[in-house]
BALOBA-1460 file (C-alpha; in Angstrom, 3 decimals):
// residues 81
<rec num="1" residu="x" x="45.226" y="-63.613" z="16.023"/>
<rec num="2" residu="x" x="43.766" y="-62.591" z="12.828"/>
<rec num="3" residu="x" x="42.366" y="-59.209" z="12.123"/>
<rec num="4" residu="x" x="38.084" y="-59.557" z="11.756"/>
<rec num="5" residu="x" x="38.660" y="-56.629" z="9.148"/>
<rec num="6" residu="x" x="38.282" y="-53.745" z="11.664"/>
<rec num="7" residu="x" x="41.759" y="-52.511" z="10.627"/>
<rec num="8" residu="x" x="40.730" y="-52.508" z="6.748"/>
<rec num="9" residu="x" x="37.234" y="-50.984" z="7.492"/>
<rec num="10" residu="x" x="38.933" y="-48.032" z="9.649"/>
<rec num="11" residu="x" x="41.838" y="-47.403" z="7.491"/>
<rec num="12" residu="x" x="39.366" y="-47.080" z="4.416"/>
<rec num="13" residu="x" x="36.487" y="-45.319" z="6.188"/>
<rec num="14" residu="x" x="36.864" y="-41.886" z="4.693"/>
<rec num="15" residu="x" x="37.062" y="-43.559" z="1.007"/>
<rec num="16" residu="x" x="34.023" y="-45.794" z="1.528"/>
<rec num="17" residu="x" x="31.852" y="-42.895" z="2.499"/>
<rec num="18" residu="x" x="32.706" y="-40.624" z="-0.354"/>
<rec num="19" residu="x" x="32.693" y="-43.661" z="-2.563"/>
<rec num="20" residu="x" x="35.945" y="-43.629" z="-3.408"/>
<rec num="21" residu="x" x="36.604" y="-47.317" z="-3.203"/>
<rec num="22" residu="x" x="36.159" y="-50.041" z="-5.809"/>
<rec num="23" residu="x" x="32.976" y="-51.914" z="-5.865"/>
<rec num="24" residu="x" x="34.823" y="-55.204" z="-4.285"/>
<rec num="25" residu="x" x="36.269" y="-52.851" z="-1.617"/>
<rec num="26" residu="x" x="32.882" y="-51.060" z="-1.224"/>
<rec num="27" residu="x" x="31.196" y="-54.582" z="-0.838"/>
<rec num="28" residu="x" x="33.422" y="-55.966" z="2.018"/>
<rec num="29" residu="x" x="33.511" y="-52.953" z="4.225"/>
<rec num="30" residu="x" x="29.225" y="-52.373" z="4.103"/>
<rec num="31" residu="x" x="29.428" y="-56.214" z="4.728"/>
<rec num="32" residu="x" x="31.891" y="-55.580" z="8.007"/>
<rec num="33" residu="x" x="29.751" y="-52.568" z="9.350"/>
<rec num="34" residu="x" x="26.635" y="-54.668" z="9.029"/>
<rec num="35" residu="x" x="28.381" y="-57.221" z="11.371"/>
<rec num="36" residu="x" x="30.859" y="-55.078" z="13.708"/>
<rec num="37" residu="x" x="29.100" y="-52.514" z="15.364"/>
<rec num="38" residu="x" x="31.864" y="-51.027" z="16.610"/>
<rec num="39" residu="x" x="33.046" y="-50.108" z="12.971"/>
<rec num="40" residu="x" x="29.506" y="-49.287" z="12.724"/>
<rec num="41" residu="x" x="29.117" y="-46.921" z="14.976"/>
<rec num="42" residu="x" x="32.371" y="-45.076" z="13.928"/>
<rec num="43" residu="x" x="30.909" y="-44.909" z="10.282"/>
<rec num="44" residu="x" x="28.144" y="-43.000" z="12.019"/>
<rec num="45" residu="x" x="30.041" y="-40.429" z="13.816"/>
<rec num="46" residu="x" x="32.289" y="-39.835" z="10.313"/>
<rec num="47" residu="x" x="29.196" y="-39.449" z="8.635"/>
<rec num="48" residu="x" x="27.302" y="-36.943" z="11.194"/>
<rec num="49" residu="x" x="30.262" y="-35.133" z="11.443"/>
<rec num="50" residu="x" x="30.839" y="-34.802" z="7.623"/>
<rec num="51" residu="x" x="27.275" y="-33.581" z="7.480"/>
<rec num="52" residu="x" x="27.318" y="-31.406" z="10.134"/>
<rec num="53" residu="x" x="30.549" y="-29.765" z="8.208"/>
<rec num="54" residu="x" x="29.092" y="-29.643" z="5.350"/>
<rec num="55" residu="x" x="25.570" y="-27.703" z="6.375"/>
<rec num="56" residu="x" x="27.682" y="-24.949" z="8.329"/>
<rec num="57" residu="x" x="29.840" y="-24.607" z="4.842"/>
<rec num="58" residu="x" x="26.376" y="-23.473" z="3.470"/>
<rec num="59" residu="x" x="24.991" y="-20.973" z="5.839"/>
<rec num="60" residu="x" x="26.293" y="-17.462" z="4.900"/>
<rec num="61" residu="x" x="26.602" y="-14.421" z="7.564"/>
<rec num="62" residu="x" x="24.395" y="-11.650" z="7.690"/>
<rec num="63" residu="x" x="24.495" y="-9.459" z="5.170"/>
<rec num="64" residu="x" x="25.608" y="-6.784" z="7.595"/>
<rec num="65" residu="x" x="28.819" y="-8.677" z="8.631"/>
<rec num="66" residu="x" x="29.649" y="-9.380" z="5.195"/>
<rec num="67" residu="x" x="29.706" y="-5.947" z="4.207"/>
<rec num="68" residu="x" x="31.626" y="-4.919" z="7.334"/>
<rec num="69" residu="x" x="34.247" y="-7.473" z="6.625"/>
<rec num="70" residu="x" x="34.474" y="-6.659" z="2.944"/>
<rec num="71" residu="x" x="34.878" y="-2.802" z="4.063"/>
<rec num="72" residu="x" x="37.249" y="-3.892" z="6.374"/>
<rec num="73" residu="x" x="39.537" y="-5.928" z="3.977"/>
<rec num="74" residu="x" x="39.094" y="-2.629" z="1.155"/>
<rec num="75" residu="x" x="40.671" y="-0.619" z="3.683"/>
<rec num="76" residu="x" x="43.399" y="-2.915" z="4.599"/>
<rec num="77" residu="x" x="44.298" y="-3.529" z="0.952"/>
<rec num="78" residu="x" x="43.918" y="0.442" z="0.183"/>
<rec num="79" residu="x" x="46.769" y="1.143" z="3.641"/>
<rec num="80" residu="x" x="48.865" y="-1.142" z="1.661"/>
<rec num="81" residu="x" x="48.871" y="0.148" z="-1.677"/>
């Protein structure tokens, strides 16, 4: 039985979504997710999920926590000096 490039497309899923592949690599796996939907719809999570990650790296607490935590971690590093 010979592999429909699934195995290639999942192995190198990470790299072809940050672009991190060559252009012949980049090529073959677009051209397997626009014929396996399987691989398709696991390119779709990987991507929603990467988003997702990166959108809560950008939110920032309230101001209010922040300061509390910063006071916090002064006091922590002043007890141990």
């Amino acid at each position: 039985m010979t592999d429909c490039g699934c195995a290639k497309a999942t192995r190198d899923l990470e790299e072809y979504l940050r672009n991190e592949v060559c252009k012949t690599e980049h090529a073959d796996i677009r051209e397997h997710l626009e014929h396996c939907p399987a691989c398709r719809e696991e390119a779709l999570v990987a991507t929603t999920l990467t988003e997702a990650v990166a959108r809560a790296c950008k939110e920032t607490a309230p101001e209010e926590l922040r300061d509390q935590v910063i006071s916090t971690l002064r006091a922590a590093q002043a007890a141990h000096h």
